[in-house]
N, C-alpha and C positions, 0 to 999 in steps of 0.2 A: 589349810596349809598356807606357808607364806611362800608369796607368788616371787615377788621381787623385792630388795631393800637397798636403799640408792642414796648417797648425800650430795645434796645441790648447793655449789657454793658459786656466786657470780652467777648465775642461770647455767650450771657447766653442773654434771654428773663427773664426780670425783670416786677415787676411789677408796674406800672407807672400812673400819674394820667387820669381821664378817657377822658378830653378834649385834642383834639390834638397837639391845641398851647402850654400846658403850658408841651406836652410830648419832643414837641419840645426846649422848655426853659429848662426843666432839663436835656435832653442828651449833648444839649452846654455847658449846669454850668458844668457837667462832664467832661466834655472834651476828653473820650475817650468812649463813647456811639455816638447809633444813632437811631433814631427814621424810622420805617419803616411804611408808609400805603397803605393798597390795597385799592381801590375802581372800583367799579363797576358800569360801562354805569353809569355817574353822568350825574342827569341836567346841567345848565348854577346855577341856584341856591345856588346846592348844592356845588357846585366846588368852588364858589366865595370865600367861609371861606379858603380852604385851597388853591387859588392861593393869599389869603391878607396875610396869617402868614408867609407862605414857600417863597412871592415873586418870583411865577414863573410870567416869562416871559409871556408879554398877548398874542404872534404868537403861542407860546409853548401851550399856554392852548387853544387857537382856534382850534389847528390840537389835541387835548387831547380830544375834547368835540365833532366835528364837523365826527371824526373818514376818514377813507376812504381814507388813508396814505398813500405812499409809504415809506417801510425800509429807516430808513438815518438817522444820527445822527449829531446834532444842539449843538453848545457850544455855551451858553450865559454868561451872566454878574456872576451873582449868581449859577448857575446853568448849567446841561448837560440835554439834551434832546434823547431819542433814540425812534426809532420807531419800533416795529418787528413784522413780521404777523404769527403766530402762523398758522397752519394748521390740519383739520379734515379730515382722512379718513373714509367714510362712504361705510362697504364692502358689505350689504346690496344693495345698490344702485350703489358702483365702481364709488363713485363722492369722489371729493375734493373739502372742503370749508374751507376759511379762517378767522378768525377772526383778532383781530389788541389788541397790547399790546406796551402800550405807558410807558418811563420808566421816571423819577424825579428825578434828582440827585443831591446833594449837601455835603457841607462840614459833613453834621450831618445828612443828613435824603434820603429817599426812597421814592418816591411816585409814587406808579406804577396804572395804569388806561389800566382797563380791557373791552373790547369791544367783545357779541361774547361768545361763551363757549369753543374755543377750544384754550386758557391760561393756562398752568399748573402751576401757582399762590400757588395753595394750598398745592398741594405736593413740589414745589421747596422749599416753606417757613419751610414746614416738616423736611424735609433735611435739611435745613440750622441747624436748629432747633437741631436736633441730630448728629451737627459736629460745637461744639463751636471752633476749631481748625481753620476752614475755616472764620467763620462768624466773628471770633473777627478783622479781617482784614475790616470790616466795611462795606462803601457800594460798593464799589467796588466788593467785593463778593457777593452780590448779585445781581451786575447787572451782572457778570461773570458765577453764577448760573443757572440767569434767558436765558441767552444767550444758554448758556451750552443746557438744558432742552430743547428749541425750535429747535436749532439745531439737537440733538439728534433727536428728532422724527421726524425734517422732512427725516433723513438715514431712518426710520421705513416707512415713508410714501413711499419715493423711492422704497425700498423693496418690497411692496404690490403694486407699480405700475408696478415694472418690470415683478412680477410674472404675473399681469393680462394681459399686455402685451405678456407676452407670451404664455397666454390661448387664447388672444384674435386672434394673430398669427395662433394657429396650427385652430383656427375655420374656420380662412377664408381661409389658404390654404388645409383645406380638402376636399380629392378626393371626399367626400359624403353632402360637405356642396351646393356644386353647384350653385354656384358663387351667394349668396343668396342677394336680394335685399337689408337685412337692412345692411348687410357689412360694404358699406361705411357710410353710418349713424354713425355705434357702431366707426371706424375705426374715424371718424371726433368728436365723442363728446368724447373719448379717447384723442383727440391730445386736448382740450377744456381745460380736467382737468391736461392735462401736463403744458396748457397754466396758467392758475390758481396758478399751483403750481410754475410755475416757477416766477411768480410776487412775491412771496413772497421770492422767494430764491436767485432769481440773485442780486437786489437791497441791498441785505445785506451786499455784499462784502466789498465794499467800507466803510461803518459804523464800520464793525467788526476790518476789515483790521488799522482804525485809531487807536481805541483802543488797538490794540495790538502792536503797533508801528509799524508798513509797513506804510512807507511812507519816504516822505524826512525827514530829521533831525531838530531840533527844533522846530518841527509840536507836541510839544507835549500835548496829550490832560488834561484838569485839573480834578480835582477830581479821579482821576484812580490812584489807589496804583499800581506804576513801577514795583512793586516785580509780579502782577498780571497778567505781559503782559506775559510772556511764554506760560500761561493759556489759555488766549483769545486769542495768537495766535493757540495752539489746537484747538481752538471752530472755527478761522479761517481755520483751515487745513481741517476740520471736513463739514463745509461749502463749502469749495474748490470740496471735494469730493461728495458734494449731485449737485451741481452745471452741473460737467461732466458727472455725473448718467443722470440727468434731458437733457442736451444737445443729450444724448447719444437717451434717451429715443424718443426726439423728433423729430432726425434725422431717429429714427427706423419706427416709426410710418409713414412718410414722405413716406419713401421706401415702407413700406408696405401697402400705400394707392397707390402709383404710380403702385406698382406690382400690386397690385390687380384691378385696372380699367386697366391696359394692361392684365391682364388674363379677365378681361371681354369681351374686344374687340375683342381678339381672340377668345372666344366662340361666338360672334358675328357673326364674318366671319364665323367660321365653321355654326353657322344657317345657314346663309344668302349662303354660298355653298350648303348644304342639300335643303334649298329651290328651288333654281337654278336648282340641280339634276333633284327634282321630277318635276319641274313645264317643265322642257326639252322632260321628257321622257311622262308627261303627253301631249306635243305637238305633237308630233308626231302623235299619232292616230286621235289628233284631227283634222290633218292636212290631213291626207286621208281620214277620214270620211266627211269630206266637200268638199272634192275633189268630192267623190260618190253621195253627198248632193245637186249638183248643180240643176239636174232635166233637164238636159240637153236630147234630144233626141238620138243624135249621140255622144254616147262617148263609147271607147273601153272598152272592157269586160264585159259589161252590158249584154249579151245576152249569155255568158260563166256559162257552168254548176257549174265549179267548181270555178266562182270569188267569191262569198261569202267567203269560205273556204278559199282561193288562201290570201284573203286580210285581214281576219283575223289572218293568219299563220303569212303572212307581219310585223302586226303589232306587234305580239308577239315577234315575230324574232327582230325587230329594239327594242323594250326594253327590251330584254336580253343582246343585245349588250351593249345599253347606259347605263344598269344596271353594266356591268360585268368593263365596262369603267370608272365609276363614283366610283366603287367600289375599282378599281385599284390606282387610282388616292387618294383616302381619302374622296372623296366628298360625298360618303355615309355611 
């Protein structure tokens, strides 16, 4: 459904007729306005009015409608296409979810299509809103905005994943946590929502990177105000840096699952020695008690006063030894 529809003339929110097409025919007769609309998870139905006025591209409005994108950005006939996947951290849970925020672009108008609740749509439009300075630069500014907005908070979601990451760290290497079965669990569905968040971050490069002009020359893209690229290269530089966070993030995780199934193995062996120990030093007795055990007629010291005693001193004696041996050694 359509969320808002608004005509920006001078960087200023005027007020304009209430049908979309004809907001769109007075920001053209203008000729220095533009027409901006949000909508929200549209049907196939609903979308059909504004892919027949705006003429977007019908691939553009499939991956609009259909959602479940990969970041990347599409220059058509009429029109520029951008994809971007906004992201939620939920610290309740220590998950990352993404949502999908598809951008419309044209000589005179915006049409941004929202998938998902985690879009900051409402406040980017806020802002725009109380800085006519930025916004009279048209739609380029707010695809530059909206860019802006996403980016920023995925630095914010980095942030909360480093720090959990490093909660999640000192848990498993503590002397008291004792190499705990769900370890690798927590340790595997951590590296899941790195995984998560990095789909929405790494693919962006490339889309952002256009825009701001990185690239070869005469790659230039259309509808983008030139004076705007320093900007979106920020938003690029800005990217750059949640990008290495996220790399950094995933190679740590990596390490700290490898260290932590080789600290398991070694407590492993140390069992599997402690078992060895005792199950050694419990042989021994067992092995002269079935000696005596046999029922044999003629066997020496069976008729000695003092064998009983003689073989239980024995026995003590040899696992004092193996004890004092197994001790020396580490194995107990």
């Amino acid at each position: 459904m359509i969320v808002d529809c608004a005509i920006y003339q001078h960087g200023r929110r005027t007020e304009g007729p209430a049908d979309f097409s004809d907001a769109l025919d007075e920001a053209r007769a203008a000729g220095d306005a533009f027409v901006w609309i949000g909508v929200h998870e549209p049907t196939e139905d609903e979308f059909d009015r504004v892919t027949e006025e705006f003429a977007l591209h019908p691939l553009a409005v499939e991956d609009a409608l259909k959602a479940h994108q990969r970041p990347k950005l599409e220059v058509y006939e009429d029109s520029l296409f951008m994809v971007l996947k906004p992201v939620v951290y939920e610290p309740e849970s220590d998950t990352v979810s993404s949502g999908e925020l598809m951008v419309f672009m044209g000589d005179s108008f915006v049409v941004t299509v929202r998938h998902g609740e985690g879009a900051p749509l409402g406040s980017v439009r806020h802002r725009l809103e109380a800085e006519p300075e930025v916004l009279k630069h048209g739609p380029t500014a707010v695809l530059y905005s909206i860019a802006d907005a996403v980016v920023d908070h995925y630095l914010e979601v980095a942030e909360e994943l480093q720090t959990d990451l490093e909660v999640l760290e000192a848990e498993v290497f503590s002397p008291d946590s004792g190499g705990s079965r769900n370890s690798a669990s927590r340790i595997y569905r951590f590296k899941r929502q790195i995984l998560e968040f990095r789909r929405a971050t790494g693919p962006l490069a490339m889309p952002l990177g256009r825009l701001a002009g990185v690239g070869p020359p005469g790659r230039a893209v259309p509808y983008v105000n030139e004076s705007a690229q320093p900007y979106l290269r920020d938003v690029s530089d800005h990217l750059t840096r949640v990008n290495e966070s996220v790399e950094g993030l995933d190679r740590l995780v990596t390490d700290i699952l490898s260290a932590h199934l080789a600290q398991m193995s070694v407590r492993q062996n140390d069992d599997m020695r402690k078992i060895s120990a005792w199950a050694a030093m419990a042989a021994v007795p067992t092995m002269i008690a079935g000696v005596y055990g046999m029922n044999f007629d003629h066997m020496p010291e069976l008729r000695w006063w003092w064998a009983y005693p003689a073989v239980i001193l024995l026995m003590a004696t040899l696992e004092v030894v193996l004890y004092r041996m197994f001790k020396r050694r580490g194995w107990l």
